[in-house]
SEKE-517875 format. One line per field, with one value per residue: residue number from 1; x, z, y of N, C-alpha, C in turn. Coordinates in steps of 0.1 Angstrom, whole numbers, plus 5000, padded with zeros to 4 digits. Layout:
# SEKE-517875
num (NUM,...)
neast (X,...)
nup (Z,...)
nnorth (Y,...)
caeast (X,...)
caup (Z,...)
canorth (Y,...)
ceast (X,...)
cup (Z,...)
cnorth (Y,...)
//
This chain:
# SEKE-517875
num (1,2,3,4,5,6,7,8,9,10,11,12,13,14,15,16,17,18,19,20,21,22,23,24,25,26,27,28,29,30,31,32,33,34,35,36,37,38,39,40,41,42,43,44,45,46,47,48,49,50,51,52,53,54,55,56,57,58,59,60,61,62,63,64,65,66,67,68,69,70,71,72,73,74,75,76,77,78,79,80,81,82,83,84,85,86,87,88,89,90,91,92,93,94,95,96,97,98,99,100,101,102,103,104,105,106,107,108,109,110,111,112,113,114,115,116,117,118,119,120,121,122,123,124,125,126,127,128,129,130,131,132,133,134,135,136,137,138,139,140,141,142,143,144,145,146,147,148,149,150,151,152,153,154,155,156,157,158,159,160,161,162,163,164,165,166,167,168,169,170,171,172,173,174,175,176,177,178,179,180,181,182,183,184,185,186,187,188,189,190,191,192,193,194,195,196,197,198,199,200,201,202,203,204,205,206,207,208,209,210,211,212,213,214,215,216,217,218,219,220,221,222,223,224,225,226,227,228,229,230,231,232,233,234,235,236,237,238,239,240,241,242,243,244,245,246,247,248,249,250,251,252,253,254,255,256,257,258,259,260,261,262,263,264,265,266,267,268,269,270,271,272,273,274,275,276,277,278,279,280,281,282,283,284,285,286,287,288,289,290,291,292,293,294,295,296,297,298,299,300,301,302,303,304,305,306,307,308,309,310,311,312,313,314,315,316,317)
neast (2640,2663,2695,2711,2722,2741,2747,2771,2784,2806,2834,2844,2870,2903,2913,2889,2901,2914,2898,2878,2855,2858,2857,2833,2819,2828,2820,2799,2782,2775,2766,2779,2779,2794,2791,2796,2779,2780,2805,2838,2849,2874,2879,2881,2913,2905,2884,2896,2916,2894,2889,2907,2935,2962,2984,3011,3012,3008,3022,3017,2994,2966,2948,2923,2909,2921,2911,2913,2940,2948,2934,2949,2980,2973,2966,2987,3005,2991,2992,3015,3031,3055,3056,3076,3101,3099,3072,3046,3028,2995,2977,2945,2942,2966,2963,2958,2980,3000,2991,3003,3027,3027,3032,3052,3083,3082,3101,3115,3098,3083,3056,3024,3004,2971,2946,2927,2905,2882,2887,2917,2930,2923,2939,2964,2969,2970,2991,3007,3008,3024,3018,3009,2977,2964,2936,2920,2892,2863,2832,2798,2808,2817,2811,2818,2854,2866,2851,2859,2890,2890,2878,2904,2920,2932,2954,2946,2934,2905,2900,2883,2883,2874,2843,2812,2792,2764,2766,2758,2735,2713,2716,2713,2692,2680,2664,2671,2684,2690,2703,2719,2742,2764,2787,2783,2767,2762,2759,2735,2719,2719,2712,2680,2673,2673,2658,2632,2612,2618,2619,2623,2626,2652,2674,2693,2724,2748,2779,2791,2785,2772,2764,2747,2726,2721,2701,2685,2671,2660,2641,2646,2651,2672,2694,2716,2744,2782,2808,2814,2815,2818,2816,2839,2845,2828,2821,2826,2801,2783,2781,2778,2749,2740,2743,2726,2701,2700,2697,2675,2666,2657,2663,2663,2660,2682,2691,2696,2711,2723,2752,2773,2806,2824,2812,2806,2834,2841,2820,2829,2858,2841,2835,2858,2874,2883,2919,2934,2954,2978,2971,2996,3017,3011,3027,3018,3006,3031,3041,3026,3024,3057,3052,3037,3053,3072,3058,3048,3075,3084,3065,3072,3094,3085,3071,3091,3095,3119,3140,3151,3183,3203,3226,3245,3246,3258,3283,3319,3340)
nup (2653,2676,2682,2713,2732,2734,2735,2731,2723,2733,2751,2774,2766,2779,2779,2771,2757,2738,2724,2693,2695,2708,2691,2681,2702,2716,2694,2690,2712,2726,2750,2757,2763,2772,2772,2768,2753,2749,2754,2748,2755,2765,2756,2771,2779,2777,2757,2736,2732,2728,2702,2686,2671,2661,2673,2664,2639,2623,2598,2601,2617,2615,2625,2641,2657,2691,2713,2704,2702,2730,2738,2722,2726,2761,2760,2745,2764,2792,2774,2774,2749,2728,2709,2679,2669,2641,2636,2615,2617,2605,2599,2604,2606,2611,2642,2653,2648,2661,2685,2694,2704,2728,2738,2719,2710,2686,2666,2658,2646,2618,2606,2592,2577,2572,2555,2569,2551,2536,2511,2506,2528,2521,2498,2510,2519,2501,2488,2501,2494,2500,2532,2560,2573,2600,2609,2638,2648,2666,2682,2679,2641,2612,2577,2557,2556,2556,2536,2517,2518,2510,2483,2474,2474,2493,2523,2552,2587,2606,2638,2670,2693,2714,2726,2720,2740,2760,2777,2806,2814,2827,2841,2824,2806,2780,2768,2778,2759,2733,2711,2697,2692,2673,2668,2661,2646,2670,2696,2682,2682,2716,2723,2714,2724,2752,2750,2743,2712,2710,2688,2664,2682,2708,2679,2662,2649,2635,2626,2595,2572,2574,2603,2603,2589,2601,2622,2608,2598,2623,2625,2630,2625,2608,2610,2607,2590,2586,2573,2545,2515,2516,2543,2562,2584,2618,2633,2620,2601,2621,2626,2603,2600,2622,2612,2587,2605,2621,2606,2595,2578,2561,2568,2554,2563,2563,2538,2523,2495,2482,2483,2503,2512,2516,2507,2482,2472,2473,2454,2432,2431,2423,2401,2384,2355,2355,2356,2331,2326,2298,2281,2281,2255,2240,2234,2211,2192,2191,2175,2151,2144,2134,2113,2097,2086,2078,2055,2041,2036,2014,1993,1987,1975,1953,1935,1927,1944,1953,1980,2011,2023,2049,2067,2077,2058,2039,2013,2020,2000)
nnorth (9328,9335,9330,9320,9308,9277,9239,9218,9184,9177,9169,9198,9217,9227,9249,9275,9299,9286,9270,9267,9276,9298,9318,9332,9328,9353,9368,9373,9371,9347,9317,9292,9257,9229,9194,9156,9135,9110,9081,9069,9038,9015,8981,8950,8930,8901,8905,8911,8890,8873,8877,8870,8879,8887,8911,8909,8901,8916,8945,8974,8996,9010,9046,9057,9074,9088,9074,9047,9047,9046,9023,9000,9005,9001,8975,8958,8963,8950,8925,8921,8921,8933,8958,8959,8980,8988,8984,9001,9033,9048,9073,9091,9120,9145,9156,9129,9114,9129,9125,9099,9103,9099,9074,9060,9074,9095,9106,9084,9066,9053,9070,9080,9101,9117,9142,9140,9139,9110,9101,9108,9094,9067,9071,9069,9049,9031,9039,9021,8994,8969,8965,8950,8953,8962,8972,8993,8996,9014,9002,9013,9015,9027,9014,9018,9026,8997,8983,9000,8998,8966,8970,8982,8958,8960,8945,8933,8932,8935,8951,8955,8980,8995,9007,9023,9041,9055,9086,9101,9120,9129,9155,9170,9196,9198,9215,9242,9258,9271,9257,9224,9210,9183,9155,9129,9100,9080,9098,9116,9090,9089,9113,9112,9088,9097,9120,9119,9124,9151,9179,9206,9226,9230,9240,9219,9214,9191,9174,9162,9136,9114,9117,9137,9121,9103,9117,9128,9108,9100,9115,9146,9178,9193,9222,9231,9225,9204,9195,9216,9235,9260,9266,9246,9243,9235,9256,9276,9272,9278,9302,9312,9307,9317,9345,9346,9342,9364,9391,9385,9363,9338,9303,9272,9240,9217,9194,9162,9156,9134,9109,9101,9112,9093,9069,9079,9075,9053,9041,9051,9039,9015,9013,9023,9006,8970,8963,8943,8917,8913,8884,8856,8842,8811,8785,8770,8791,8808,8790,8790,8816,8816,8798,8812,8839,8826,8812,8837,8848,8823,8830,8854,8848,8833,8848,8864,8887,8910,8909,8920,8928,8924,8949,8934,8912,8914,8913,8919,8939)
caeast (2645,2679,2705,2714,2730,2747,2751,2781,2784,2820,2843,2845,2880,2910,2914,2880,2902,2921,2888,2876,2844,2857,2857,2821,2814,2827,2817,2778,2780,2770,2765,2784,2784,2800,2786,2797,2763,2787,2819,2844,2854,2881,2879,2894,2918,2901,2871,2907,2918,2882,2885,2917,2937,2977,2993,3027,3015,3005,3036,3012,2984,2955,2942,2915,2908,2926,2907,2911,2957,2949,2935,2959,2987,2970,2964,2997,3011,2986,2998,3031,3037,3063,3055,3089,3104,3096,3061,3041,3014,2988,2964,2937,2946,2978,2963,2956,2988,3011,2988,3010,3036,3018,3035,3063,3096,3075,3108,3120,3090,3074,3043,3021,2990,2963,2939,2911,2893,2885,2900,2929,2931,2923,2949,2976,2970,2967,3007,3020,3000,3029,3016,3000,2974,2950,2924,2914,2877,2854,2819,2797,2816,2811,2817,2831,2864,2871,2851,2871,2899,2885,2876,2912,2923,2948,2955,2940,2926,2898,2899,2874,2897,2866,2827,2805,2782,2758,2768,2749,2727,2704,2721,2710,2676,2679,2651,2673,2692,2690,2707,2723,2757,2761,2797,2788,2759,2759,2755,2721,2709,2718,2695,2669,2671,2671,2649,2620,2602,2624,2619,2619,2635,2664,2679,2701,2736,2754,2790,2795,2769,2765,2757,2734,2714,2710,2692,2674,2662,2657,2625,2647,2648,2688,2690,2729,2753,2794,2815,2807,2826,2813,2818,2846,2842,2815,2825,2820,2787,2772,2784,2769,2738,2737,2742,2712,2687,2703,2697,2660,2666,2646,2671,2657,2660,2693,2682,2711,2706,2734,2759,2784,2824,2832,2802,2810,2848,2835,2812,2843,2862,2835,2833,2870,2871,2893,2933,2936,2970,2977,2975,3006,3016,3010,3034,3008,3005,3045,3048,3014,3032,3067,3047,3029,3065,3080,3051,3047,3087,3087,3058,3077,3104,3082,3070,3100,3100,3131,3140,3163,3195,3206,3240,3258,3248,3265,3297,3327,3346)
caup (2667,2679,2694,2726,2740,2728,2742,2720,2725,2735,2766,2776,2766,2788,2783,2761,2747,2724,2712,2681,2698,2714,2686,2678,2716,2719,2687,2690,2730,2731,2760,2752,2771,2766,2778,2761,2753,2750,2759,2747,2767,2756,2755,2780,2771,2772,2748,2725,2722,2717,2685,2676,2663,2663,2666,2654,2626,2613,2593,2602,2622,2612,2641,2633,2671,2706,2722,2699,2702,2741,2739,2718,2740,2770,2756,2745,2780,2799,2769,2772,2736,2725,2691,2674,2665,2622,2630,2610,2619,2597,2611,2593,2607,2623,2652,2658,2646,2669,2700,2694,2717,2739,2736,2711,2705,2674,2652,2657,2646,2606,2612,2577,2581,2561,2561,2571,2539,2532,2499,2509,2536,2513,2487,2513,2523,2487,2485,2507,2491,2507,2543,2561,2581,2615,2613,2644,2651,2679,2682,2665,2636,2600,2575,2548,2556,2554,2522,2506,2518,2501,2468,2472,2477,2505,2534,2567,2597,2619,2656,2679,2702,2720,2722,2722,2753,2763,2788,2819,2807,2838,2847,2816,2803,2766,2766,2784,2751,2709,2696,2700,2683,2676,2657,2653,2647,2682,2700,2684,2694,2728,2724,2711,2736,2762,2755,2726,2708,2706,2676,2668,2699,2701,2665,2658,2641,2628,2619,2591,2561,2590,2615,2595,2582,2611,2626,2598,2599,2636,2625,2635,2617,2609,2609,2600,2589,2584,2566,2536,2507,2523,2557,2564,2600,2626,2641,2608,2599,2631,2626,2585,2603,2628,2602,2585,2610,2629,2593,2593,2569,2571,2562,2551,2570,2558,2533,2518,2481,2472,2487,2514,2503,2516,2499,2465,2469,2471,2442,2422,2429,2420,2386,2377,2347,2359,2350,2331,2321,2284,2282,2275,2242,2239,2222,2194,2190,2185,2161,2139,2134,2125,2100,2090,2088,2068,2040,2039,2028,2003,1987,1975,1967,1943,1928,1924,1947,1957,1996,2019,2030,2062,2067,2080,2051,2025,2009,2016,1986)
canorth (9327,9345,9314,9325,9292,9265,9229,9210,9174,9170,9175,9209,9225,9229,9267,9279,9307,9278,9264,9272,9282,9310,9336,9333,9333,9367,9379,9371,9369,9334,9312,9281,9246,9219,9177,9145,9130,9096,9076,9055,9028,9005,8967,8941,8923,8891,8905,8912,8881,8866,8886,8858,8885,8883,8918,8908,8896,8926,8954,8989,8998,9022,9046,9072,9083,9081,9063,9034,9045,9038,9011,8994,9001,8993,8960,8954,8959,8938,8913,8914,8924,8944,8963,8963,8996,8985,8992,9013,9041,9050,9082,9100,9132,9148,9154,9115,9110,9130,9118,9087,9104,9096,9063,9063,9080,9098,9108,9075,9056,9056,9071,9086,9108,9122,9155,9141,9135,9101,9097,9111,9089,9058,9068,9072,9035,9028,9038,9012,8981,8956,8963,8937,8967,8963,8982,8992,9009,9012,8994,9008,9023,9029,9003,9023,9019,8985,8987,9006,8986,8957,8975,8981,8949,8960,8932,8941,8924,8945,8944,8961,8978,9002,9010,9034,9040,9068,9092,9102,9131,9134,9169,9180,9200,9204,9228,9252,9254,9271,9251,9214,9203,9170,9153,9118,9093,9081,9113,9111,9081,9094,9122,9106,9076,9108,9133,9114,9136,9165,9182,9219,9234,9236,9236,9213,9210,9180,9178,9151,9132,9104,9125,9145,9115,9097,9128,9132,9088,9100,9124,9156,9187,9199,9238,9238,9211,9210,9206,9224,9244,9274,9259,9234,9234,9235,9270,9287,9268,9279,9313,9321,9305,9336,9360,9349,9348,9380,9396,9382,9354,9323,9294,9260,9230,9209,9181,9157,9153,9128,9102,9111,9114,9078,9061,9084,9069,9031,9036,9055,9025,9004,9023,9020,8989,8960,8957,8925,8914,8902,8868,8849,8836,8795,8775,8770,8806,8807,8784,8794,8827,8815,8789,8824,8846,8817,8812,8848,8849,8816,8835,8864,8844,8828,8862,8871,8900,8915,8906,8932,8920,8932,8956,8925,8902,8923,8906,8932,8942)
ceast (2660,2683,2716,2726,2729,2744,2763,2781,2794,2826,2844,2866,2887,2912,2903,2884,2910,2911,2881,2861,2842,2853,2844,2814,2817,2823,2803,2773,2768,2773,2765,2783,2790,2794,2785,2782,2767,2799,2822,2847,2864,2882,2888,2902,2913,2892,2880,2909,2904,2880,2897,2924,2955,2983,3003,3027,3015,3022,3030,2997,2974,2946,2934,2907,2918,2925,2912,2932,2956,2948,2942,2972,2986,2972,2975,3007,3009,2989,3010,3032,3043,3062,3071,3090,3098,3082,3056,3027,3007,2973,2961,2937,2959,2975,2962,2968,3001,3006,2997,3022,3037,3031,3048,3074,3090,3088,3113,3109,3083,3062,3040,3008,2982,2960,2929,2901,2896,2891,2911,2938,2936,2937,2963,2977,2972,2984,3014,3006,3009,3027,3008,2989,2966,2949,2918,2904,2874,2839,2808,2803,2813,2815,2823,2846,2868,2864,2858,2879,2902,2890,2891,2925,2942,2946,2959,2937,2918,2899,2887,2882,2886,2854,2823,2792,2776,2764,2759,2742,2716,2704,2720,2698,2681,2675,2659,2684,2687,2692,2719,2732,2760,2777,2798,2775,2750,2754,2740,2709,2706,2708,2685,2666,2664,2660,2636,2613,2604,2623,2614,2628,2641,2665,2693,2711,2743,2761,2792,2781,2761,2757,2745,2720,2711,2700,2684,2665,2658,2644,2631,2650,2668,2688,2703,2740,2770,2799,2809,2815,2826,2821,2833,2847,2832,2813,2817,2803,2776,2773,2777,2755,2732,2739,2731,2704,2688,2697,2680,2655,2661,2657,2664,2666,2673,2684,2698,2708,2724,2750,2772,2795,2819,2822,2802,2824,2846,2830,2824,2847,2860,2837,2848,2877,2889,2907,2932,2950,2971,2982,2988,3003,3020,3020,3032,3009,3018,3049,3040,3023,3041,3062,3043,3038,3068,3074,3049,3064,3088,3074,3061,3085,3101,3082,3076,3103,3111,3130,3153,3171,3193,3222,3248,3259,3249,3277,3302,3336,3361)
cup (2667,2682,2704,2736,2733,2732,2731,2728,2729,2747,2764,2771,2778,2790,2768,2754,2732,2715,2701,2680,2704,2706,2683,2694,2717,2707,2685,2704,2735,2741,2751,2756,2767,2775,2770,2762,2746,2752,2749,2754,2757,2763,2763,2773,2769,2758,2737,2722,2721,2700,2675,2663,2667,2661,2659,2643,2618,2606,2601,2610,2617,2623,2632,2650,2683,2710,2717,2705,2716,2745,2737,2721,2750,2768,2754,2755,2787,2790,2773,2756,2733,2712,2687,2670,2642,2620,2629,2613,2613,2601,2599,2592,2616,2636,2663,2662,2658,2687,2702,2702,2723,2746,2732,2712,2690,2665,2648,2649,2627,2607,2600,2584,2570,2564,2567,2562,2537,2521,2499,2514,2531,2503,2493,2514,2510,2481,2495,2508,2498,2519,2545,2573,2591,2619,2626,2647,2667,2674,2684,2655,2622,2590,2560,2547,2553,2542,2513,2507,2511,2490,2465,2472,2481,2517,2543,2575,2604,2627,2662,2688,2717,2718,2731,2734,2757,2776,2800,2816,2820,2841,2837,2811,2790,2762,2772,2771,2737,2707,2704,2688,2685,2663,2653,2656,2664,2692,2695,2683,2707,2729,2720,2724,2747,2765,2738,2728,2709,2690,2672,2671,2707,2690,2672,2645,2645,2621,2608,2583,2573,2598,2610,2593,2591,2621,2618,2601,2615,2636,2630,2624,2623,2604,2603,2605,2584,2582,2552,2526,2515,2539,2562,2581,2606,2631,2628,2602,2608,2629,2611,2592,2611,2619,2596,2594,2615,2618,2587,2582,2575,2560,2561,2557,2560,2548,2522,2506,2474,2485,2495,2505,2505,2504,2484,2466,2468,2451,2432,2415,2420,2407,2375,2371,2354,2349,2345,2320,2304,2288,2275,2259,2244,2224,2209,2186,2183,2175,2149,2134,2126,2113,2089,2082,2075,2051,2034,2025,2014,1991,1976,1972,1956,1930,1923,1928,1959,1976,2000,2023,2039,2059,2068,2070,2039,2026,2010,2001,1989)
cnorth (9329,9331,9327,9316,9280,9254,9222,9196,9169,9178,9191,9211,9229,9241,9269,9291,9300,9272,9275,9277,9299,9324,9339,9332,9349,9374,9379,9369,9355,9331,9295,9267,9235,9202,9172,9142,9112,9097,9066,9048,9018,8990,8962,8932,8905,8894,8906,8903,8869,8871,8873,8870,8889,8901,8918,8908,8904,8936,8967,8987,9011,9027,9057,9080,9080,9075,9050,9033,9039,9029,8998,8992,8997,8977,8949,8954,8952,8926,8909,8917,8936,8945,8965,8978,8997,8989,9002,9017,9048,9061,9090,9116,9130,9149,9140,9116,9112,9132,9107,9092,9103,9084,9058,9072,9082,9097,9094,9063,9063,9061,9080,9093,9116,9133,9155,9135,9117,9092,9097,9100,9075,9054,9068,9056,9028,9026,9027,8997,8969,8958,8953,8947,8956,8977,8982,9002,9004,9008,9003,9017,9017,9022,9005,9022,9008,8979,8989,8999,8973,8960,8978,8973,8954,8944,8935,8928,8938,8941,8958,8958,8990,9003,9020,9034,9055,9070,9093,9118,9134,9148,9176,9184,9205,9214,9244,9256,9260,9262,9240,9215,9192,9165,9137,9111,9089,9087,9116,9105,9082,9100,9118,9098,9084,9114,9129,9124,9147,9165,9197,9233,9224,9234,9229,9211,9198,9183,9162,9147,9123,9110,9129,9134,9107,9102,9126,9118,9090,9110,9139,9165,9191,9216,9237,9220,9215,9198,9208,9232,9258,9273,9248,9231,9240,9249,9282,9285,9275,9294,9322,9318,9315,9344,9359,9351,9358,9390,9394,9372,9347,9314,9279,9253,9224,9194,9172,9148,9143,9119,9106,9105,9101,9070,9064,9076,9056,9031,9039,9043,9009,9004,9018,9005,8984,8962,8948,8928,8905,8888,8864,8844,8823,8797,8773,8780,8807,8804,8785,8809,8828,8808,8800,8832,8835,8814,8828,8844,8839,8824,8838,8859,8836,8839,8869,8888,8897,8912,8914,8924,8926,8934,8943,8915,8908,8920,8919,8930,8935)
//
């Protein structure tokens, strides 16, 4: 079956010639759409401080989406808390990161960032072991992270600073649709919740191992998944996917033979044998050697073997 039309799961684009959909729109004369199939919403600030959780106390903050950066300012406004200029920001990609303008005086402010990958991400946090971090996610969210964190006995606090909630999907007919795109767990349960018993038609893509496998634990059939060595993002995945079937290929169904990044970086972790520090040397210890040292020496002085002077205990002439 040809793909004719799209649906993607996320806000429509401000100008569709900057997205990274466009060039495979005009080069395969797709029909693109774009509908969240969920929201974030960010937390009041009462539900914040039921969490009993002290910004100040923290050195650095860890953000891995917007929504969660907005929230976090808002919060600290309706608090009354003033983040000092000392604190540090901690983003899994640059583009998180220099959303924080949002907010900030960026040059003026410490702020570190990753590529994305979660090792990366891990080992950057991994370099600045004397922070004291808040982690903040959204509800529900993946529990890898603060895993790892653990395993890497950093010193965090979590807060739940937003949650996840289905969109309004009424205005939409799936069926009118190839092929669904989907970038996070949530997204579909939405669909499911939505439209039960889809399976088939449309094909479906899934960006991420999550994604992927909660489709899959959802009874759905994955036609094309990203990222990928082949693939690294969603654009290109969807794009080798049209070349095969345009080309008359029959592509097998997606199947996920082996533990996503974050879950291989835990077990790593797990893997790598403990530091242990030599034990000190006891008093007892001390003086069993000199007792050792000292019979040694009356030994040969029995035996009559020869014993080294030292340069300085040589009579001068």
């Amino acid at each position: 079956m040809k793909i004719k039309s799209i649906l993607v799961s996320q806000p429509a684009p401000a100008a569709i010639e900057k997205s990274p959909y466009n060039e495979i729109i005009s080069k395969h004369h797709l029909n693109v759409k774009f509908h969240p199939f969920i929201k974030v919403e960010g937390i009041s600030l009462k539900e914040f401080r039921s969490q009993r959780i002290e910004i100040l106390d923290h050195t650095a903050v860890i953000f891995t989406s917007r929504t969660t950066i907005d929230s976090f300012f808002r919060i600290c406004e309706e608090a009354r808390i003033a983040v000092p200029e000392s604190m540090k920001y901690f983003c899994n990609t640059e583009a998180v990161a220099l959303y924080l303008q949002k907010y900030i005086v960026y040059r003026k402010r410490k702020i570190f960032f990753a590529d994305g990958a979660f090792a990366n991400f891990m080992e950057l946090l991994n370099k600045h072991k004397e922070e004291k971090y808040l982690l903040t996610v959204s509800e529900p969210h993946k529990p890898e992270m603060p895993l790892a964190m653990e395993k890497l006995r950093l010193t965090f606090d979590k807060v739940v600073l937003a949650r996840t909630v289905s969109a309004d999907l009424s205005g939409i007919n799936v069926n009118d649709y190839d092929m669904l795109v989907f970038y996070s767990p949530s997204e579909i349960v939405s669909l499911v919740g939505t439209f039960p018993g889809i399976n088939g038609h449309p094909k479906i893509a899934t960006f991420g191992h999550g994604t992927t496998n909660t489709a899959i634990g959802e009874g759905l059939t994955v036609s094309v998944m990203a990222p990928s060595p082949e693939a690294p993002s969603m654009t290109r995945a969807i794009e080798l996917y049209l070349k095969k079937i345009n080309a008359g290929e029959t592509v097998a169904p997606v199947v996920l033979d082996g533990q996503s990044p974050d879950r291989a970086y835990i077990l790593a972790q797990e893997a790598k044998p403990a530091k242990r520090r030599p034990a000190p040397k006891t008093a007892a210890a001390t003086t069993k050697n000199s007792t050792t040292k000292n019979s040694a020496s009356a030994s040969k002085a029995k035996t009559g073997t020869p014993v080294k002077k030292s340069a300085s205990s040589t009579p001068s002439k």
